[in-house]
C-alpha positions as CSV (number, residue, x, y, z in Angstrom):
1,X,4.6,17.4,15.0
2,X,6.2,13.8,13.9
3,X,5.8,11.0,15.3
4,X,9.2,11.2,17.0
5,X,7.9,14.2,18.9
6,X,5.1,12.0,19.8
7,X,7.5,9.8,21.4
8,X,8.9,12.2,23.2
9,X,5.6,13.9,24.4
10,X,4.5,10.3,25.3
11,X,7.9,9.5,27.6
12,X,6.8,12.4,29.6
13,X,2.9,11.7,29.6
14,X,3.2,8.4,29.9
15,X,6.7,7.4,31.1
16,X,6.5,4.1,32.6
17,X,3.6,2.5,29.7
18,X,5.5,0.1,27.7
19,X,6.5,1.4,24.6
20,X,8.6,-2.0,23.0
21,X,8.3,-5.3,24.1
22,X,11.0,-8.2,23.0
23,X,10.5,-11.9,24.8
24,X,12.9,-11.1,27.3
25,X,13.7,-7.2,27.1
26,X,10.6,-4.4,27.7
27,X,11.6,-0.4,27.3
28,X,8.8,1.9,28.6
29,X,8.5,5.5,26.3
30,X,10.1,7.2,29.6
31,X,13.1,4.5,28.4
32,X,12.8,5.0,24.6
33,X,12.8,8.8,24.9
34,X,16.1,8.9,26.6
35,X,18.0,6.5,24.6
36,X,16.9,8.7,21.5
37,X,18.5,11.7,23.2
38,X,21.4,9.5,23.7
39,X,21.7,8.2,20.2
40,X,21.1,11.3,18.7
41,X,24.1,12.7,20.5
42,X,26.5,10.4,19.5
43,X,25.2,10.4,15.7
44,X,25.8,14.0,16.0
45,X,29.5,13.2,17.4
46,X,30.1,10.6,14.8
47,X,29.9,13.6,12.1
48,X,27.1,13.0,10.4
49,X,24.4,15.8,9.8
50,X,21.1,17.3,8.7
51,X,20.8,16.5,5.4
52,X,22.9,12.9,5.3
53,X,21.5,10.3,3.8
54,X,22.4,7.0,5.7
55,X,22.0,3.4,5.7
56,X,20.7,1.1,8.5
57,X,21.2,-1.9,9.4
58,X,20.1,-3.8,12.5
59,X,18.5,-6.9,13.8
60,X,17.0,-5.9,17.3
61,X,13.9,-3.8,16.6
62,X,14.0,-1.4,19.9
63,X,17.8,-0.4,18.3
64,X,16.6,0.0,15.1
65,X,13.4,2.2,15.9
66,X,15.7,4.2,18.3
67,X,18.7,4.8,15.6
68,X,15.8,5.5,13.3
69,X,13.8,8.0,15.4
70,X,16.9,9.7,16.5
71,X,18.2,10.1,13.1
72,X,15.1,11.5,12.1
73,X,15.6,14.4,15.4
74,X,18.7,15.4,13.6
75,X,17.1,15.6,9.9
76,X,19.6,12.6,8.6
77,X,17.3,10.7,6.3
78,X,17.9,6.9,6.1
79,X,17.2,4.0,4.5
80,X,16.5,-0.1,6.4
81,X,18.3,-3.0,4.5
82,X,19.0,-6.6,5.5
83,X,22.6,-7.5,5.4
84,X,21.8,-9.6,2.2
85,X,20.5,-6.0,0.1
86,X,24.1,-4.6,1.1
87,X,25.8,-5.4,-1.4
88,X,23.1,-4.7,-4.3
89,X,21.6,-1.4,-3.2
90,X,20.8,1.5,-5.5
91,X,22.4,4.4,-5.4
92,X,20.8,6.9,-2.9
93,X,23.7,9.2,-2.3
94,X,24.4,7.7,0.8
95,X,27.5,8.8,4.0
96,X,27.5,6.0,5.8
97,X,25.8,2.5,7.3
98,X,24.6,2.9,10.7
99,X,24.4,-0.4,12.1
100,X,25.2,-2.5,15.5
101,X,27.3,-5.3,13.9
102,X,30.6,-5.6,12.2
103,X,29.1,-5.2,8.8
104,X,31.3,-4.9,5.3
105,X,29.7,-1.1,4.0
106,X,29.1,-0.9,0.8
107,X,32.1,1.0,-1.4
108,X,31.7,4.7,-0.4
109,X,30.2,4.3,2.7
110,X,31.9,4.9,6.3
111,X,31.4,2.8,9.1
112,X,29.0,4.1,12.2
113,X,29.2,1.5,14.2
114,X,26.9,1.2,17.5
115,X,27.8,-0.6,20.2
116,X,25.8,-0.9,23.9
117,X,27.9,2.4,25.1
118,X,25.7,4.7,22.7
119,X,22.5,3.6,25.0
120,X,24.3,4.6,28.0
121,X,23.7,8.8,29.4
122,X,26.5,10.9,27.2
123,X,28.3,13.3,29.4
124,X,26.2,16.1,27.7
125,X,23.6,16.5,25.6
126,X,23.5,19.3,23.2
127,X,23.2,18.2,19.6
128,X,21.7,20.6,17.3
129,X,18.0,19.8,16.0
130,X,17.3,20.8,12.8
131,X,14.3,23.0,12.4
132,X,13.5,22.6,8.8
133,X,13.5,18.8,9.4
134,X,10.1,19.2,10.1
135,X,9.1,20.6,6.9
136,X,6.7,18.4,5.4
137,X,7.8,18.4,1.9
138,X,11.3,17.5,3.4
139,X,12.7,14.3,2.4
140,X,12.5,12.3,6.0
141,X,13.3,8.7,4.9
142,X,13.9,6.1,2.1
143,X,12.1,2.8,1.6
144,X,13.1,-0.5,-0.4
145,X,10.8,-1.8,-2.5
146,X,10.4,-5.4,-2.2
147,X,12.3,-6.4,-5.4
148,X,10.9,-9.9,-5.3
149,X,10.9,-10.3,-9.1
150,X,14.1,-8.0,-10.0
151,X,15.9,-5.1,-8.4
152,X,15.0,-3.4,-5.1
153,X,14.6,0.5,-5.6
154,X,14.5,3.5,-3.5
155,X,11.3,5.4,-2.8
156,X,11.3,8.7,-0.8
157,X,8.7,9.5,2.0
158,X,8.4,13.1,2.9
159,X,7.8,14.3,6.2
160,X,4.4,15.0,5.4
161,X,3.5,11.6,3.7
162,X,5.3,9.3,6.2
163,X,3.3,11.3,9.4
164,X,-0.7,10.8,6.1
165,X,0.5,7.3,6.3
166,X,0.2,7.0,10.3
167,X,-2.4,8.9,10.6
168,X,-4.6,6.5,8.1
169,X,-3.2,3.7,9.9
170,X,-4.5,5.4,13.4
171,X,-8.2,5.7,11.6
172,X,-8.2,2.5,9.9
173,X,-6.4,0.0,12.8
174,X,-8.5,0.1,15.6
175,X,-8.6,-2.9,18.4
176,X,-10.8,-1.6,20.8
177,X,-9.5,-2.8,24.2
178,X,-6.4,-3.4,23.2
179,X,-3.0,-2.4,23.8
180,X,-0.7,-4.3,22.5
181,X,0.4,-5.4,18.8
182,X,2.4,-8.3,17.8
183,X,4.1,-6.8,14.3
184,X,5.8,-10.3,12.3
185,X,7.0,-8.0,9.4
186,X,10.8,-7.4,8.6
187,X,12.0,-4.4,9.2
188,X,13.7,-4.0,5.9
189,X,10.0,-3.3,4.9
190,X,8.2,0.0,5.1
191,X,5.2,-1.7,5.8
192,X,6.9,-2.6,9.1
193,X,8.4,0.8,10.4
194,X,4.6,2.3,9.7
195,X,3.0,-0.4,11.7
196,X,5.5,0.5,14.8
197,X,5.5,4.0,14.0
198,X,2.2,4.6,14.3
199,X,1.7,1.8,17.3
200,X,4.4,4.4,19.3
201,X,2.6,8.1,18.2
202,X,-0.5,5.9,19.8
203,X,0.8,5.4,22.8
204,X,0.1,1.4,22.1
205,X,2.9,-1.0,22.8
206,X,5.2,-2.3,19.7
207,X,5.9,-6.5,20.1
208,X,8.6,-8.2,18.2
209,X,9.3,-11.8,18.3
210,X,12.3,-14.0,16.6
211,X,10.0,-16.9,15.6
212,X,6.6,-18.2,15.2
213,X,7.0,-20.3,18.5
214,X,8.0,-17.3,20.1
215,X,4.9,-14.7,19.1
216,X,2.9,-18.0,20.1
217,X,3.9,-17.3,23.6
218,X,4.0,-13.4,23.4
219,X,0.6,-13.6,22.3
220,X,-0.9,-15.5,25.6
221,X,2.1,-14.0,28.2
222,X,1.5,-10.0,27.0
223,X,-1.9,-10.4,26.1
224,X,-1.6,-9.1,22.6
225,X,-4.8,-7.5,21.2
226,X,-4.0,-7.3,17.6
227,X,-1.5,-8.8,15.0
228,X,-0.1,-7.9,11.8
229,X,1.4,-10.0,8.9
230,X,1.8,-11.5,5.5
231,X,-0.1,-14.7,4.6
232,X,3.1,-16.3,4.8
233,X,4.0,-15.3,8.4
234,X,0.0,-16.1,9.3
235,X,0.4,-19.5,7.5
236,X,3.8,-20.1,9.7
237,X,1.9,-19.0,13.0
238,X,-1.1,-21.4,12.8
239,X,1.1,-24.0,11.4
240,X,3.3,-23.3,15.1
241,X,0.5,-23.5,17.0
242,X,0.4,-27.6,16.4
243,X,3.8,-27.7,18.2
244,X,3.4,-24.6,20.7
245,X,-0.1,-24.9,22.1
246,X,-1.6,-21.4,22.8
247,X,-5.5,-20.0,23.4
248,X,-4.6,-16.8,21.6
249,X,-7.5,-15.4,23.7
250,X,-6.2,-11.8,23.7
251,X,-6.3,-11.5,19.8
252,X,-9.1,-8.9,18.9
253,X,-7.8,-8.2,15.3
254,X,-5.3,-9.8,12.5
255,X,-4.5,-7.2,9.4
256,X,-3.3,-9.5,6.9
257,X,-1.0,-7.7,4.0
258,X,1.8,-7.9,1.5
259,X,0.0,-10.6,-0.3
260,X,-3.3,-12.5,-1.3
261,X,-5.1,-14.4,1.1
262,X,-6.7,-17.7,0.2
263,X,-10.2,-18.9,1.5
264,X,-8.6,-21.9,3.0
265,X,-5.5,-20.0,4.9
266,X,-8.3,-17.2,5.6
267,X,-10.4,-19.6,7.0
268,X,-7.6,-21.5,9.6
269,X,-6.6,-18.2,10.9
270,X,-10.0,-17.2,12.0
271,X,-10.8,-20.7,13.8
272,X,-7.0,-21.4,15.3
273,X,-6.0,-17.2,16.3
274,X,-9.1,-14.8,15.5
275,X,-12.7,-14.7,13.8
276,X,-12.0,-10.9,13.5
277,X,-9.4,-11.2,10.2
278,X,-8.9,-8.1,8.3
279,X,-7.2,-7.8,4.9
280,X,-5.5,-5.1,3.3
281,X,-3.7,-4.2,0.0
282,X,-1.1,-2.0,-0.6
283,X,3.0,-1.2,-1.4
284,X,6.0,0.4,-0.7
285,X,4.8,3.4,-3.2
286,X,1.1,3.8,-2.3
287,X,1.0,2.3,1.0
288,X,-2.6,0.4,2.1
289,X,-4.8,1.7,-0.8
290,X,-7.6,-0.6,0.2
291,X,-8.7,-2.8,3.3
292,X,-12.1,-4.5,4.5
293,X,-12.7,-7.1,7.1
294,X,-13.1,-10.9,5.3
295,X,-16.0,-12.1,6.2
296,X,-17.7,-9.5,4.2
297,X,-16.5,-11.3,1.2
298,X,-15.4,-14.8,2.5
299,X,-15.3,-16.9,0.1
300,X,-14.4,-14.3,-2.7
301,X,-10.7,-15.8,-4.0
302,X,-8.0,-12.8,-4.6
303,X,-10.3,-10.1,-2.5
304,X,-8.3,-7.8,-1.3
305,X,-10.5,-4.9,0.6
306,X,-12.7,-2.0,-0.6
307,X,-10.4,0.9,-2.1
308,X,-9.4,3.8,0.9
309,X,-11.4,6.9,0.3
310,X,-8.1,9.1,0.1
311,X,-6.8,6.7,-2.4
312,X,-7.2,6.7,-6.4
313,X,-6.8,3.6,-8.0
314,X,-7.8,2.6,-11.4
315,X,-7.9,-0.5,-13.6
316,X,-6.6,0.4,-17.4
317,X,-6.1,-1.8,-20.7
318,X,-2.7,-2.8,-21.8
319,X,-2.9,1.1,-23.8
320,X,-3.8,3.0,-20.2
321,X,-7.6,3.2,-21.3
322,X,-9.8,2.7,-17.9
323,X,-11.7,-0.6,-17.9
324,X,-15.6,-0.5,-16.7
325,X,-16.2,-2.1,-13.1
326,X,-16.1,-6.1,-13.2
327,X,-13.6,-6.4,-16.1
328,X,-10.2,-7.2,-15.5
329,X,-7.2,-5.4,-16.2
330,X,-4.0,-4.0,-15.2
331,X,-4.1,-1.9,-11.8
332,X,-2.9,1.4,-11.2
333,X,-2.8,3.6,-8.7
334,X,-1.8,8.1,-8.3
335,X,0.8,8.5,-5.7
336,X,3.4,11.2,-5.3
337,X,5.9,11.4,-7.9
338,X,4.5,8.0,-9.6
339,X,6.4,5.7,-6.9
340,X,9.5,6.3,-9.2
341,X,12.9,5.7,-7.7
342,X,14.5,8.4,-5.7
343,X,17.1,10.1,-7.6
344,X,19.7,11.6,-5.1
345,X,20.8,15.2,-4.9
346,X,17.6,17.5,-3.4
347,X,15.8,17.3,0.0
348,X,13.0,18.4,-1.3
349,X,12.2,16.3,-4.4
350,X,9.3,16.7,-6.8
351,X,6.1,15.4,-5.6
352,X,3.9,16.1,-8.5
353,X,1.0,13.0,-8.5
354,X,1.6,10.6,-11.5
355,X,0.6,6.9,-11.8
356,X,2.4,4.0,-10.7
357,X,2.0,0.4,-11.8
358,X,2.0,-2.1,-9.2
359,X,2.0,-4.6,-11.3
360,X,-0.7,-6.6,-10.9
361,X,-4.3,-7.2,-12.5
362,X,-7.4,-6.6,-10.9
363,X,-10.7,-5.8,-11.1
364,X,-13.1,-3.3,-9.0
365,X,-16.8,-4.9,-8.6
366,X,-19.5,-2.6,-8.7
367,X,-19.4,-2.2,-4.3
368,X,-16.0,-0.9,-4.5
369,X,-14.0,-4.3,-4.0
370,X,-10.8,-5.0,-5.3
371,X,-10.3,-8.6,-6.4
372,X,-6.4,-9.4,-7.4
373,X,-5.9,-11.9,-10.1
374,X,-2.1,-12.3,-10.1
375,X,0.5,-10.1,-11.2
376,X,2.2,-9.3,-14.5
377,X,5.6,-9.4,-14.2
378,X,4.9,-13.2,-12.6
379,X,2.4,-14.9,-14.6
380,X,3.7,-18.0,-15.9
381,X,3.1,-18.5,-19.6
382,X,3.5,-21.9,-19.8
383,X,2.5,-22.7,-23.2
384,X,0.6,-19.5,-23.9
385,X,-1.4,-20.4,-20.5
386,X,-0.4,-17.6,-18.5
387,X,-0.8,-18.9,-14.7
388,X,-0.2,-16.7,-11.8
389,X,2.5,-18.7,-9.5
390,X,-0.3,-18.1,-5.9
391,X,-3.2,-20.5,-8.0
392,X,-0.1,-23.2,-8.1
393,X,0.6,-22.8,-4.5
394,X,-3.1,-22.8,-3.7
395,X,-3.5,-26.6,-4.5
396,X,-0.9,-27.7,-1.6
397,X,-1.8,-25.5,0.7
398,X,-2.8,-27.5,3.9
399,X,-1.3,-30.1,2.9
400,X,0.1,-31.4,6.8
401,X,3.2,-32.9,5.3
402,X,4.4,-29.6,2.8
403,X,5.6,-26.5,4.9
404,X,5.9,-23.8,2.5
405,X,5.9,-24.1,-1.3
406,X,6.7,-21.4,-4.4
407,X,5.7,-21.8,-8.0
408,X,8.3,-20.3,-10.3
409,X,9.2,-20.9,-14.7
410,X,11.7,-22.4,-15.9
411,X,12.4,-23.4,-20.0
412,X,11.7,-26.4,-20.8
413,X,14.1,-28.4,-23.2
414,X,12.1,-26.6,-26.1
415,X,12.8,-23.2,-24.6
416,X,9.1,-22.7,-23.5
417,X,8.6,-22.1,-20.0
418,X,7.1,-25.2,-17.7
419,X,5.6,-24.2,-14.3
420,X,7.9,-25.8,-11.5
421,X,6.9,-26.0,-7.6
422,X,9.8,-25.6,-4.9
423,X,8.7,-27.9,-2.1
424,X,9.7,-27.9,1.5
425,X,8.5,-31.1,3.0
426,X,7.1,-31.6,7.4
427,X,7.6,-35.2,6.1
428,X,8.9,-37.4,3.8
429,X,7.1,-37.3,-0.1
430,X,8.0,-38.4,-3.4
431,X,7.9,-36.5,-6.2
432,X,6.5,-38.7,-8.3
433,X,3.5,-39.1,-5.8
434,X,3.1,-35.6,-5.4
435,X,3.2,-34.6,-9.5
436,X,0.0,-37.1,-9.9
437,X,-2.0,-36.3,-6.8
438,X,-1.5,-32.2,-8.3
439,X,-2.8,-33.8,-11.9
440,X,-5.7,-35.2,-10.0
441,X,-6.4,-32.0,-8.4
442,X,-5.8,-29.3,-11.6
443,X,-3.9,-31.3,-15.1
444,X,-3.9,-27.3,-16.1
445,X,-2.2,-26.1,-13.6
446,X,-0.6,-28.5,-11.6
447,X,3.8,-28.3,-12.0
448,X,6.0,-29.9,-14.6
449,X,8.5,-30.9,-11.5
450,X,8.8,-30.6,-8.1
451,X,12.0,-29.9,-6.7
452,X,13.0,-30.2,-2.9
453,X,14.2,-27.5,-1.2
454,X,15.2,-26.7,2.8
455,X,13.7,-23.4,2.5
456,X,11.7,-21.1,0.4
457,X,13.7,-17.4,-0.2
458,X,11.3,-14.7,1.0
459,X,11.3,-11.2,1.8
460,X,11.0,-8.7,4.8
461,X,7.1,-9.3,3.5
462,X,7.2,-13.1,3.4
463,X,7.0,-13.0,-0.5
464,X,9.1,-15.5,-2.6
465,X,11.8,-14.7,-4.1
466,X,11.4,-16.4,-7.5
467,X,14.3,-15.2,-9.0
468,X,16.2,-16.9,-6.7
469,X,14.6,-20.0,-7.2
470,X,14.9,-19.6,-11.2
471,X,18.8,-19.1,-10.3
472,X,19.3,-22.4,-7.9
473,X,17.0,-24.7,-10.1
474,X,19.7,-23.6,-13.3
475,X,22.4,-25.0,-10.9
């Protein structure tokens, strides 16, 4: 059974329990089941079949979990991208883009466009459900990796390890006396279609807000039990609630992913939205490989959560040698087929277990803990001091007049990389003022320049996108 016939069972156990609220728009599972049947007819009139591999594309979360769920009925596989990965994305064999706007599609791809008539009952509905699309080693759908530092790339989920990655989200989400959860995360991530997916197999209901403002009032009007999101979205939520007073009352858990956690945003989320913080790591490839809640090791800079029992995660010497607990080193982690990128042209690709490289260093203490030092392919090596860019960010964090900041390289006039900080200011500041006040606070790593920006590029995740920084400060 997947988690769409959950859906379904749940529209009939359950059929007037809210399944997705929006602000201003709630759709019960009784709701949500019948627009899937809808959907699912017209896909299936629009000429696409079992087997297709499609893109989508949508900004309103209860269209894009019914296109998705429906799509997933008729065994079409599919991939989420924002309208800015259009025009880069990797080749995935793909029909068509399935979206609700007057999108461009990428050379190759048709058109399926869906307006408000495909949530309205079809004259009939007898599209053809595809038996095999059940199958767990079947290829079900395609994620985007984050591609913060580089390229975005395709990974495959099988039936079987999409419906593993609910169920370990089921066992390891609970918010006892709770219903409801607020989910800040893009839905161009994977992260985010697990988090609703397995919110709707649990009966709970899926909420989606368009700002932080907006999940401010969610939070107190719906009486949302738990929330998940980045440090960034958390760090843009308690910096809201200065402007949009809430009690955030209802909060029983925040799961905090996609990124480290520092002690001092750590420690304003449990005072200003919950005491009951937990913290997770985890990726596109090997989805949340280890979790634990913070204050079992507050205070503990780059903890990230004792490692899942189901997951295998090692940390290995530049040559791939295992390092003893304590010592530092390069992480990896066995997932199916290595995490590599999905090459098109079988529905049932090879799964074998390899290891994949996330790409950041670690080390495992002797209790199981995994403590993130920073990341390979972003250390700064300024000098032969390789910095990771977070450590820079750290030192203005909670500063009241900076909003969000990014650390990036850039040569300097000798061709040697100099550590630079993209600012964006709540108030006026001089860089001058700022450079010496970060000299005071670290001369190792505080920035060679500051440079004023109106907004920091990040992801679905709320990562930075430092390439794009790199790009705009070389004009």
């Amino acid at each position: 059974m997947t988690f769409v016939d959950m859906i379904l069972l749940n529209g009939r156990l359950h059929p007037n329990r809210p399944a997705i609220m929006l602000y201003e728009r709630l759709v019960t599972y009784a709701m949500l089941a019948e627009a899937i049947h809808w959907v699912a007819q017209r896909l299936h009139a629009s000429g696409l079949k079992a087997g297709d591999i499609v893109v989508v594309c949508f900004d309103n979360p209860i269209r894009h979990l019914t296109v998705v769920a429906a799509l997933m009925r008729l065994g079409i596989v599919s991939m989420t991208a924002e309208p800015g990965q259009l025009a880069s994305l990797p080749d995935i064999g793909a029909r068509a883009l399935v979206t609700g706007s007057g999108l461009a599609p990428p050379p190759g791809l048709r058109l399926v466009l869906v307006d408000d008539g495909w949530f309205q009952p079809p004259a009939a509905i007898d599209y053809p459900v595809d038996p095999a699309a059940a199958d767990p080693g079947r290829l079900a759908l395609l994620g985007l990796t984050s591609g913060t530092t580089g390229q975005s790339k395709a990974v495959a989920f099988t039936v079987g390890e999409f419906d593993l990655r609910l169920r370990n989200l089921m066992l390891y989400h609970g918010a006892p006396g709770t219903e409801r959860d607020l989910i800040l995360i893009g839905f161009s991530s994977q992260w985010a279609l697990s988090e609703a997916a397995r919110a709707l197999a649990c009966t709970r209901t899926a909420c989606f807000a368009r700002s932080a403002e907006e999940a401010l009032q969610m939070i107190d009007l719906f009486q949302v039990g738990a929330v998940f999101g980045s440090p960034q979205q958390f760090a843009t939520l308690v910096a809201a609630l200065d402007t949009t007073p809430a009690s955030c009352a209802s909060v029983r858990l925040v799961s905090v992913a996609g990124a480290t956690l520092t002690p001092e945003l750590g420690a304003r989320i449990r005072q200003r939205i919950c005491s009951s913080v937990m913290i997770g790591y985890g990726s596109t490839e090997a989805g949340k490989t280890a979790m634990g809640p913070l204050d079992r090791f507050d205070g503990v800079s780059g903890a990230c959560g004792y490692v899942m029992p189901d997951a295998r995660i090692e940390i290995v010497d530049d040559e791939g040698q295992p390092l003893p607990r304590g010592v530092s080193g390069r992480v990896r982690i066995l997932v199916p087929a290595g995490g590599r990128t999905f090459v098109p042209g079988t529905l049932y690709p090879d799964r074998t277990p390899d290891w994949f490289y996330p790409q950041d260093t670690a080390m495992l203490r002797e209790d199981g803990l995994l403590v993130v030092d920073g990341r390979t392919d972003e250390l700064i090596n300024a000098g032969g001091l390789k910095v990771a860019p977070e450590r820079v960010e750290a030192l203005v964090a909670g500063r009241p007049d900076i909003a969000d900041a990014a650390a990036f390289a850039r040569p300097g006039p000798d061709g040697i990389d100099e550590i630079w900080l993209a600012v964006v200011a709540r108030a006026p500041i001089r860089a001058e003022e700022l450079l010496a006040w970060l000299i005071g606070r670290s001369p190792t790593l505080a920035p060679r320049r500051i440079v004023f920006v109106d907004v920091i590029p990040r992801n679905a995740m709320g990562k930075a996108e430092r390439g794009k920084l790199r790009r705009a400060a070389a004009g």
